[in-house]
C-alpha positions as CSV (number, residue, x, y, z in Angstrom):
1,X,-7.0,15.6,13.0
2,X,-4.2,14.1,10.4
3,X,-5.3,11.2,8.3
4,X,-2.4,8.7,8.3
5,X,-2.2,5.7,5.8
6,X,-0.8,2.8,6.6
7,X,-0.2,-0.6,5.4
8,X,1.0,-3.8,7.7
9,X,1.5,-7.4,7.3
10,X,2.6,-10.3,9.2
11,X,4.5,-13.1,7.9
12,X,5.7,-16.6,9.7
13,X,8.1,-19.6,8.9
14,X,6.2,-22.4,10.0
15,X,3.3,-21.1,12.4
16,X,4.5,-20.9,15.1
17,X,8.3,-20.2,13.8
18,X,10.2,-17.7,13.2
19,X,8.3,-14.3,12.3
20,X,8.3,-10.9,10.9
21,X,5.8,-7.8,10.3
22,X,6.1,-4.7,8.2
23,X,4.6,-2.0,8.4
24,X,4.4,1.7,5.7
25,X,2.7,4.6,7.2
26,X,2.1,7.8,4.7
27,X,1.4,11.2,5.5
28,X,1.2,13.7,2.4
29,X,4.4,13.4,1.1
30,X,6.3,11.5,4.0
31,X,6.1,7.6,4.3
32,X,7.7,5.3,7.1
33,X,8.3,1.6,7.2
34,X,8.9,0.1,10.4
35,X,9.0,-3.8,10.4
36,X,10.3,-6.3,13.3
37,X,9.8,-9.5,14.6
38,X,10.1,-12.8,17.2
39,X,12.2,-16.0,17.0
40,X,9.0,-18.4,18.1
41,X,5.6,-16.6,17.2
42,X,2.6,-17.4,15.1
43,X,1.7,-15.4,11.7
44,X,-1.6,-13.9,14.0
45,X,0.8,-12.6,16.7
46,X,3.2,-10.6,13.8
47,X,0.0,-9.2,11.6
48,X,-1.1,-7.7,15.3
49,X,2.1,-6.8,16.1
50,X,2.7,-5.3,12.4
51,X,-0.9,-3.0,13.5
52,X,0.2,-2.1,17.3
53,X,3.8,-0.9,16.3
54,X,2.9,1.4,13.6
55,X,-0.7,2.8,15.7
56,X,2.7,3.1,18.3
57,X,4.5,5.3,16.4
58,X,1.8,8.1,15.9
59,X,2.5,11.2,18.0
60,X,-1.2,12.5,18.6
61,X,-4.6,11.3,17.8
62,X,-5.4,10.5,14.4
63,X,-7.4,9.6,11.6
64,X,-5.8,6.0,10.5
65,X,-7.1,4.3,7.0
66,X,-5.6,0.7,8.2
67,X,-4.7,-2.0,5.2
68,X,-4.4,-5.2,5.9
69,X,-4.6,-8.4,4.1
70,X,-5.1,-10.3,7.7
71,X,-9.1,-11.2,8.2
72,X,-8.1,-11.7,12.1
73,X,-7.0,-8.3,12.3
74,X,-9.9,-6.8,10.5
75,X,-13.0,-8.9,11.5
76,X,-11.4,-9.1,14.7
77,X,-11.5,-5.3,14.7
78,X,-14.3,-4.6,12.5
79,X,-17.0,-7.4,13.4
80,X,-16.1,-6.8,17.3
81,X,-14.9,-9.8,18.2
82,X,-12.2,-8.6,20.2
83,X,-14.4,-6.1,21.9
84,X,-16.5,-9.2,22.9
85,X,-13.6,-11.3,23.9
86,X,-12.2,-8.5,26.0
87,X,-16.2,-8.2,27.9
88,X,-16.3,-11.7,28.6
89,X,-12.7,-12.2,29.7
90,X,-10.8,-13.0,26.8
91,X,-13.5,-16.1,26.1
92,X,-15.1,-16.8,22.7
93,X,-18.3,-16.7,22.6
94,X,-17.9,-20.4,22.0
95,X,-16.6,-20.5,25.9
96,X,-12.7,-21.2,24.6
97,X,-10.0,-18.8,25.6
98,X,-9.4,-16.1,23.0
99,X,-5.7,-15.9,21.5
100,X,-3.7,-13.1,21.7
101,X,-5.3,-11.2,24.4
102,X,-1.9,-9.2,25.3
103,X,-1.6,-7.7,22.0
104,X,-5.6,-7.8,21.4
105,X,-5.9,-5.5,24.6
106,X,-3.0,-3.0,23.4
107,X,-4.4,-2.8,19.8
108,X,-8.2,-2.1,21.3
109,X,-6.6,0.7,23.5
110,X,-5.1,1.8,20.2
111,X,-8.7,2.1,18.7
112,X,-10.3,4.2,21.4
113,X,-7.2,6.5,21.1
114,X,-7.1,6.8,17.3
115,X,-9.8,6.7,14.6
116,X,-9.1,4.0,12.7
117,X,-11.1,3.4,9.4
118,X,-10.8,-0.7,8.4
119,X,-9.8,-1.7,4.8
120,X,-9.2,-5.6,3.9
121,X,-7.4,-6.2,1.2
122,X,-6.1,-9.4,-0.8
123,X,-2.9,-10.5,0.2
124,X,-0.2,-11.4,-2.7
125,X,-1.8,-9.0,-5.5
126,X,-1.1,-6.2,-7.1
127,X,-1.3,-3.6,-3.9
128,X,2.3,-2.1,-4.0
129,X,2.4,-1.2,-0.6
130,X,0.7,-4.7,0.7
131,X,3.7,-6.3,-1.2
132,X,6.2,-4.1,0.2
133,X,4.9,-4.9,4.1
134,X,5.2,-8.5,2.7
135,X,8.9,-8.6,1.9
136,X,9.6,-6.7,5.2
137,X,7.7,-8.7,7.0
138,X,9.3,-11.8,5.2
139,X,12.8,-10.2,5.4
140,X,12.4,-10.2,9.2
141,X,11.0,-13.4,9.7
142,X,13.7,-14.9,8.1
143,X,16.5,-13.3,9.5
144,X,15.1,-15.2,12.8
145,X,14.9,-18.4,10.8
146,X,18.9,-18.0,9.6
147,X,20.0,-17.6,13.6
148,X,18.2,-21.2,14.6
């Protein structure tokens, strides 16, 4: 199986506003950004969406080494929450509804499809390729914000 890197982010003006996500996935040599985003959506929604688009654009099964400087995404992923949300009916084990179950149901699909391998890291620092999902992510989000 291929080991893909990839790096995402999420970004939102005003939460919810306007928002954006960005995305680098590497492969040897090759590297791909992808990035997009929503007029009215909350920072959560665009780091999930950042994670769904680039699983997305894989071809075949593969061995991901995911970055992301969103804890939702990776203790959501990595602790099992959403698992747990998804066996109880999209409820918290606190009996609330759990956000996001659309894209929470897509990205779990992802998972089973994919071997992903979680990596947190700090938002804002010195990780080239976190700052570069950043400014896509940003870039995106405002583009929304300038059309209100």
């Amino acid at each position: 199986m291929k080991t893909v890197t990839i790096y995402t982010d999420g970004a939102c003006s005003g939460n919810p506003g306007p928002g954006g996500w960005g995305a680098i996935l590497m492969y040897g040599e090759h590297r791909k950004e992808l990035s997009g985003g929503e007029r009215q959506t909350t920072n959560n929604r665009m780091e999930l969406s950042g994670v769904i688009t680039a699983l997305e654009a894989l071809k075949e099964p593969c061995t991901v080494e995911l970055y992301s400087d969103s804890k939702y995404v990776i203790d959501g992923l990595g602790k099992g929450w959403a698992k747990g949300w998804r066996a109880r009916g999209w409820v918290k084990s606190d009996k609330k509804p759990a956000l996001n179950p659309d894209l929470w149901s897509r990205l779990l699909d992802l998972t089973e499809y994919h071997t992903v391998h979680l990596h947190w890291v700090k938002g804002h620092a010195e990780n080239e390729f976190n700052n570069r999902c950043d400014e896509l992510a940003v870039a995106e989000s405002q583009k929304y914000r300038e059309s209100i």
